[in-house]
Each structure stands twice: as C-alpha cells, then as structure tokens.
C-alpha positions in Angstrom: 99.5 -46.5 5.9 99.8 -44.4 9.2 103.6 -44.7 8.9 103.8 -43.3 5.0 101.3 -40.6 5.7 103.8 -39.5 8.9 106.6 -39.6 6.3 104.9 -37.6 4.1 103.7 -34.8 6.7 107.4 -34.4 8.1 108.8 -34.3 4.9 106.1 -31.5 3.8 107.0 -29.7 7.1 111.2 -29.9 6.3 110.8 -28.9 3.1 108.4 -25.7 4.1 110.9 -25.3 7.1 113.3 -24.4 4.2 113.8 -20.9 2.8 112.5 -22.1 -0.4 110.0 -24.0 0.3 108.4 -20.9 3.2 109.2 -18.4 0.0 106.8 -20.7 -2.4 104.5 -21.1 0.2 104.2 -17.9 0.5 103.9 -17.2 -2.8 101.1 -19.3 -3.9 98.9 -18.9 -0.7 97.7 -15.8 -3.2 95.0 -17.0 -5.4 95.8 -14.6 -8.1 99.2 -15.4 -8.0 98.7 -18.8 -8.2 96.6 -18.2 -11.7 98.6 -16.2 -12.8 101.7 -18.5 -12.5 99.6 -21.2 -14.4 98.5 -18.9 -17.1 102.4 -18.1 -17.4 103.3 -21.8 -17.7 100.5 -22.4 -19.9 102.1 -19.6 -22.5 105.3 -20.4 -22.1 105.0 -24.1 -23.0 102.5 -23.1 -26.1 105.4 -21.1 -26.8 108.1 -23.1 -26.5 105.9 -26.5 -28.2 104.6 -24.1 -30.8 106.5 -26.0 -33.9 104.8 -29.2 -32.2 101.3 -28.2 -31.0 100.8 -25.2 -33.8 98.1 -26.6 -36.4 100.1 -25.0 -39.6 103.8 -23.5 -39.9 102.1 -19.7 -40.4 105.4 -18.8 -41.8 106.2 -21.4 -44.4 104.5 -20.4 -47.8 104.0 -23.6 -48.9 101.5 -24.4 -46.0 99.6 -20.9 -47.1 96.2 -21.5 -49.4 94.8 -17.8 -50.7 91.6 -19.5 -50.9 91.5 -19.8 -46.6 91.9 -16.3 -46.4 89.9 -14.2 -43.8 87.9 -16.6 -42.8 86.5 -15.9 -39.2 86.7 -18.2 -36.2 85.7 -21.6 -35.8 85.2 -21.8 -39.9 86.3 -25.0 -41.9 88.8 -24.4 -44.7 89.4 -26.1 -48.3 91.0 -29.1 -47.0 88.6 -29.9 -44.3 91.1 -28.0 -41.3 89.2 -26.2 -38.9 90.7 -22.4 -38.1 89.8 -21.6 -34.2 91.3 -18.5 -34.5 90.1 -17.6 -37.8 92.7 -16.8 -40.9 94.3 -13.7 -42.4 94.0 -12.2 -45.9 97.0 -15.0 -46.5 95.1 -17.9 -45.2 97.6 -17.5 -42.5 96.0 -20.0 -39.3 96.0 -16.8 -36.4 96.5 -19.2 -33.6 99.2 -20.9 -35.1 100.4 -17.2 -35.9 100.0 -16.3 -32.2 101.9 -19.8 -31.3 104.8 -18.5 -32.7 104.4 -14.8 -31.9 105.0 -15.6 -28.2 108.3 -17.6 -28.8 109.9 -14.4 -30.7 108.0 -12.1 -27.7 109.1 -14.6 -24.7 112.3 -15.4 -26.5 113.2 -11.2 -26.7 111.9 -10.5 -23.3 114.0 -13.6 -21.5 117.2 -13.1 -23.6 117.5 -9.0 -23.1 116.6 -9.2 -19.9 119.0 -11.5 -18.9 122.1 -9.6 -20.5 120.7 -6.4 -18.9 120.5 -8.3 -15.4 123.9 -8.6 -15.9 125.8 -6.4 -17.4 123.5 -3.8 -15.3 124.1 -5.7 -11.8 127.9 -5.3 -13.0 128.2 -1.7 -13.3 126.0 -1.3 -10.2 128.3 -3.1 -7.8 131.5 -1.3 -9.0 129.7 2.2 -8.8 128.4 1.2 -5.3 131.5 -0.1 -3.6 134.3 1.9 -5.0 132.3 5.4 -5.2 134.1 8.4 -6.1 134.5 9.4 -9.7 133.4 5.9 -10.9 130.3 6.3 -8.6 129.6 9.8 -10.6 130.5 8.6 -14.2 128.5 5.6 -14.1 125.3 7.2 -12.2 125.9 10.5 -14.5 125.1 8.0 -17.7 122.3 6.3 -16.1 120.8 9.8 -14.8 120.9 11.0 -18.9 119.6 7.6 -20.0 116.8 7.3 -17.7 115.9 11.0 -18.6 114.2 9.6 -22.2 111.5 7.6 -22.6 112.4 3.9 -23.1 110.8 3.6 -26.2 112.4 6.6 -27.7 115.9 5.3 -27.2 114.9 2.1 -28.7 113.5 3.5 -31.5 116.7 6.2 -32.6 118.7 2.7 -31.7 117.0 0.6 -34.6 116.6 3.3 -36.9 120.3 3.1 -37.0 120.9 -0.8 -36.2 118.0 -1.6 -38.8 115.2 -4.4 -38.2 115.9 -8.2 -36.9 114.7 -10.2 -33.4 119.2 -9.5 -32.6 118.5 -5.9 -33.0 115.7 -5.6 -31.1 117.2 -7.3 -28.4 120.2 -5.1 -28.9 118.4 -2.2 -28.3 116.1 -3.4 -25.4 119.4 -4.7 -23.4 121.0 -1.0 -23.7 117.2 0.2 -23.0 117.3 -1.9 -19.6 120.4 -1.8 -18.7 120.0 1.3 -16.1 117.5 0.1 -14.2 119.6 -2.7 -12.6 122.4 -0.6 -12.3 120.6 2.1 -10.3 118.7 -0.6 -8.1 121.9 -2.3 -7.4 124.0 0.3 -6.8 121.7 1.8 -3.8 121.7 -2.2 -2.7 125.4 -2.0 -2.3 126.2 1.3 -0.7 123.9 -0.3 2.3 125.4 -3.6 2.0 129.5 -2.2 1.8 128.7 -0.9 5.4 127.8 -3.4 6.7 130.5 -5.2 9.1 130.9 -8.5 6.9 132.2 -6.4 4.4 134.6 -3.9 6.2 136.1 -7.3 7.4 136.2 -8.7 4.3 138.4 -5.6 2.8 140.4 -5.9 6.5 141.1 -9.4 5.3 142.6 -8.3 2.1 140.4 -10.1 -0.3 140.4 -9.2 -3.6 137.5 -6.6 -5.2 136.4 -9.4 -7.4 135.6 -11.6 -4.3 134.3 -8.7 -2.5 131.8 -7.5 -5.1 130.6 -11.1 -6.2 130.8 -13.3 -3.1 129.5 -11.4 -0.6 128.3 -8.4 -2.0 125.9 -9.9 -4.9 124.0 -12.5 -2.8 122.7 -10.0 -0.5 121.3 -7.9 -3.5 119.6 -10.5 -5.3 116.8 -10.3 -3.9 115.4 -6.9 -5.8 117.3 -7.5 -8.9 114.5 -10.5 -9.1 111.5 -8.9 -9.2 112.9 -6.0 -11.4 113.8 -9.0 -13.9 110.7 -10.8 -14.0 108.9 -7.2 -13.9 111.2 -6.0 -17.0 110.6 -9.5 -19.2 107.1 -7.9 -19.6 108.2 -4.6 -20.0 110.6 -6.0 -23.3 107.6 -7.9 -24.2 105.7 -4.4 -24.7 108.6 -2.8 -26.0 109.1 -5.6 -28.5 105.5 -5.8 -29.3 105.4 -1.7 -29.9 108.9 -1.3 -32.1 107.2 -4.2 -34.3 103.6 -2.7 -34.0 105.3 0.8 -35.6 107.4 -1.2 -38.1 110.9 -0.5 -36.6 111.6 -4.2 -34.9 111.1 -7.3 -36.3 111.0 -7.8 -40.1 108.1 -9.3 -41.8 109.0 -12.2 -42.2 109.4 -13.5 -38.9 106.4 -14.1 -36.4 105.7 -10.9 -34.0 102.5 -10.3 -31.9 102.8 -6.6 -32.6 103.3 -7.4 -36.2 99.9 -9.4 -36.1 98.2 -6.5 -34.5 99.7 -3.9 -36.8 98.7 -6.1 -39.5 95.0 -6.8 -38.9 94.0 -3.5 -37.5 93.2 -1.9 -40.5 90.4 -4.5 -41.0 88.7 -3.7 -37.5 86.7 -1.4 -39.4 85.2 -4.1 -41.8 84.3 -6.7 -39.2 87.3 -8.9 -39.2 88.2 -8.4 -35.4 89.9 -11.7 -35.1 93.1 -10.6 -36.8 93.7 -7.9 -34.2 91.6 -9.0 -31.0 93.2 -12.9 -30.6 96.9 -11.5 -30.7 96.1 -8.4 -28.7 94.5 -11.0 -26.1 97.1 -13.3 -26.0 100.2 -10.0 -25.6 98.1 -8.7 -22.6 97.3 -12.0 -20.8 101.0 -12.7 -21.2 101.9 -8.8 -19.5 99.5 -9.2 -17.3 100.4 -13.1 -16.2 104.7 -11.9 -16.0 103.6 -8.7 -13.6 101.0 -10.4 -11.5 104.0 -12.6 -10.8 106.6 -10.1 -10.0 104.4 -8.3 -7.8 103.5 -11.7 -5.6 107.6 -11.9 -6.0 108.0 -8.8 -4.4 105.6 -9.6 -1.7 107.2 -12.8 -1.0 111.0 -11.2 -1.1 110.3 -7.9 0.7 107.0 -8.2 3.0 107.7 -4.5 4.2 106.9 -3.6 0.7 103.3 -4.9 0.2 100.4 -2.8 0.0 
C-alpha cells in the first residue's frame, strides 16, 4: 500500500512538473474558476445530449399538445408529463426548448469562432512579418472594420445574406475576424525580431515554415483567451440578431428567439417563458468568460489584476 501511494505521489508530481499539468494547476487553484468550468461542462453536455436527455423534441409538431400551453413551472400536463420549466402558448416544454437553444448558441459560437481564429491568425502573421504595404492594406481594413459596432456589421450583413444558423455564422466569422488579426499581428512584429527568427530567414527557409513553425507557436498563447473570450461574445451576438429577428429563422431552436418570444407575456405573469432562457444565455456568458479570464491569468501572470 506504501509502495502504490509513492507511485501515485511521483506520478502526481511529474505530471504537475509538466507545462500542462503546472498550467491546470494553476488554473483550477481559483475557486471561481473551477465552478465555472463545471457549469461550462454541465451546459455543454446538456447541449450536446439534448436529443437524449430533452423531455419532448420542442421543435417537432407532432410532440406539441395546444391544450399544455402556458402552463407555469412544475405543472402536470394532459398526459400525465410534468413541465419543470413551464410551457409556451404552443405547449412547447421550455426546458427542452432551452436544451436545444444552447446546441444552435454553443454550436454558432464554437464554429465562427474557430474559422475567425483562423483565417484572422492568417492574415495577422503575413501583416506582421512581411510589413510594408501588406502590413498597411491589411491593418487599414481592420482599422475601418473595427470602427463599427460589431453588431451593426452583423446586422447590414444578414439583411443582405437573409436568416439561417450558416448565415449567422457567416456574419459573426467576418464580425471576428479583426480581432485576431490585430492581436496577432502585434504578437509577431515582437516575435520576427527575435534571434530564432532572423536565423531562420538566414537559413533560407521558406515563409510558409517561418510564419507557421516558428512564428505561430509563440503567439498562441493570446489568440487562446481571445477565442474562448469571443465564443461568448458570438453567443450574445447570436442570441441578439435572433432576439431582433435578423438571425435564426423560426423554426429552428434559438435562446434569443425564446426570449424575444415570451417577453411580451412578462407583463401578464408568465415570466417563465423569458426568465428560464435569459438564465440559462447569461450563466452560459458568464461560465465561457469567467474561464477566459482564469485562462489569461494562467497564460500571462503579468496580466492579472
């Protein structure tokens, strides 16, 4: 027993002896980190379960009884099902509703982000290392977009593009796009002085291998936090275009659709239909920045408060 608990503490000890392993450390020695991470989990797999865990399809008609509708929480419908979440005028199950409204929220916010990370991280690194005019065209174009509110772009964007989840994440990946680029770019002016990389160029390697071998890993580390800190931000956006009736059509599940949909009952008592989803869209913000900031932390010690 003396001999397996040994193993155990000297594995514990290599494994925190690793950059990983110090970095998670690190990060969940913050209690509200740590809660928030769980809450995070705990949305993402009621998300990503939701056609598995979600008591009704909220979305198939069939499922839908008129006589359930606006019932308020915890009430007992015709069949004997009990709503926890209360029901819509449709007899629509809210929880199941919000269920499915994070999978189109998370799925937008993930997928967006990630194309922006990318194609923004791209345009970045060329403008950074080869300067001159490129540097100016590219950083003249992110200058004019970041001039306009985000949501404003995304809006003229889907007045034209129309309403659909692949518009919407059209419009947030040109929306976010920017941000990388600018964050990156300052990243690799500092790193393409740096001696590794004026004897990388002395060696004759190509730009490719410049830019995304040596350059990139060294400016991860910021592009992560902006990414995690942007997935909320497209959540918002997402959750605002549908809210005003410019994202995602009607019939497909939206938290800002549910919001947008049950606030003009607040007035007669039926809070459910606006309160639940507006609970679950700000625990979910809240959960995705509590976590980038502990990210940042943990990345860049020099920048916590």
């Amino acid at each position: 027993m003396a001999a397996k608990s040994a193993s155990l503490i000297r594995a514990r000890r290599l494994w925190t002896d690793t950059p990983f392993g110090e970095a998670a450390v690190s990060f969940f020695a913050s209690r509200i980190a740590t809660i928030s991470f769980i809450v995070l989990v705990i949305i993402c797999l009621g998300a990503l379960l939701a056609p598995l865990i979600a008591p009704q399809n909220p979305y198939d008609l069939t499922k839908l009884s008129i006589l359930d509708g606006e019932l308020p929480p915890f009430s007992v419908g015709g069949d004997g099902f009990l709503f926890i979440a209360g029901t819509d005028d449709q007899g629509r199950d809210i929880l199941s509703a919000i269920l499915y409204g994070l999978r189109t929220s998370l799925s937008v916010g993930v997928i967006s982000t990630s194309f922006a990370l990318v194609f923004g991280l791209t345009m970045g690194l060329i403008s950074g290392y080869f300067g001159g005019w490129v540097d100016a065209v590219i950083m003249r174009i992110v200058d004019l977009q970041l001039s306009f509110p985000a949501i404003l772009i995304a809006m003229i964007l889907l007045a034209v593009l129309g309403r659909g989840v692949d518009k919407v994440i059209l419009a947030l990946i040109i929306v976010q796009w920017a941000y990388y680029t600018r964050t990156i770019r300052g990243a690799a002016l500092v790193e393409r002085a740096k001696e590794y990389s004026e004897a990388a160029r002395c060696l004759a390697l190509s730009n490719a291998r410049i830019l995304f071998v040596h350059l990139l890993p060294n400016c991860l580390p910021p592009l992560i936090v902006i990414a995690v800190l942007q997935i909320g931000h497209a959540i918002a956006l997402e959750a605002a275009l549908s809210f005003l009736g410019l994202g995602v059509p009607v019939t497909e599940p939206s938290l800002g659709l549910l919001i947008s949909n049950g606030q003009e009952y607040m007035l007669s008592g039926q809070y459910w239909l606006t309160v639940f989803p507006g609970v679950a869209l700000l625990s979910t913000m809240v959960a995705v920045n509590l976590v980038g900031d502990q990210l940042r932390d943990v990345l860049n010690p020099r920048m916590k408060a």
